[in-house]
C-alpha positions in Angstrom: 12.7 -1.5 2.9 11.0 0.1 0.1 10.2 -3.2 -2.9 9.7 -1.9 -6.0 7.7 -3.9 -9.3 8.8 -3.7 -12.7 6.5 -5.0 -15.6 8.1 -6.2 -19.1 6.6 -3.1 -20.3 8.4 -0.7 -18.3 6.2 0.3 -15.5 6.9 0.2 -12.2 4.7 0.0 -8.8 5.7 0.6 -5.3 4.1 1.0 -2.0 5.3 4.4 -1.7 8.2 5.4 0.5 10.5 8.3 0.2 13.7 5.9 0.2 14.5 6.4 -3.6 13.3 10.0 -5.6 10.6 7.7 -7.6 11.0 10.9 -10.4 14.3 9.6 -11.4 12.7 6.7 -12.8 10.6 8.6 -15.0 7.1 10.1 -14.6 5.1 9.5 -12.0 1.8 8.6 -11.3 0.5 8.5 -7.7 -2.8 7.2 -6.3 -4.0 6.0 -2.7 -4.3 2.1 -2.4 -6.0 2.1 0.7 -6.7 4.0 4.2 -6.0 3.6 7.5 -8.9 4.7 9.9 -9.6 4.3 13.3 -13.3 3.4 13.5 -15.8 4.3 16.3 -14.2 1.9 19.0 -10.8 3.3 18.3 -9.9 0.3 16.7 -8.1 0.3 13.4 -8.7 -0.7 10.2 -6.9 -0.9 6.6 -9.2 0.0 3.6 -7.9 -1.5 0.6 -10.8 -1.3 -1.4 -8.9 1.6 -4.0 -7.0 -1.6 -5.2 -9.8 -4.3 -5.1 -8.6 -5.7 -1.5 -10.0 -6.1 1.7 -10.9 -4.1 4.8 -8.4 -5.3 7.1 -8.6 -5.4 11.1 -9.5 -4.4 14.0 -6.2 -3.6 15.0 -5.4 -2.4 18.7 -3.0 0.5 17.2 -2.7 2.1 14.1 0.9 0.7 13.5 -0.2 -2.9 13.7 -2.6 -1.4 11.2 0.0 -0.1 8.7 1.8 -3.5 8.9 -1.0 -5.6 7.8 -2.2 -3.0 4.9 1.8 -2.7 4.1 1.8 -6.9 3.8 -1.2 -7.3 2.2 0.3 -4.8 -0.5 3.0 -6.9 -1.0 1.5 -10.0 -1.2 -1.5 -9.0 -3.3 -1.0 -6.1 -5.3 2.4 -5.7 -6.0 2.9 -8.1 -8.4 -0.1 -7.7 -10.5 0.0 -7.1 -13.6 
């Protein structure tokens, strides 16, 4: 489920999915919060440092990976104003 923020000022943040055409809502500005890389063990990690956040992991797969950079969105950035 895509969440979607909405300041008093009219602008709006997302982690971006392709649930909704985000162009509808006006125009559109879109930059990376963060990577996900395996590193030289072929563990995974979640770079948020684009938005001020954290390296996250070692994860064992890439998925658990995109969870924890997908939560850590939510809980950290979305909201900020």
């Amino acid at each position: 489920m895509m969440e979607i923020a909405i300041t008093p000022g009219g602008d709006v943040r997302c982690v971006y999915a392709e649930d909704i055409d985000l162009a509808a809502l006006g125009t559109i500005n879109i930059r990376r919060a963060s990577s996900v890389e395996p590193d030289a063990q072929g563990q995974w990690r979640a770079d948020l440092s684009p938005v001020a956040g954290p390296v996250l992991g070692p994860f064992p797969t890439r998925s658990q990976a995109l969870i924890a950079e997908t939560e850590w969105l939510a809980q950290h950035w979305l909201n900020r104003t």
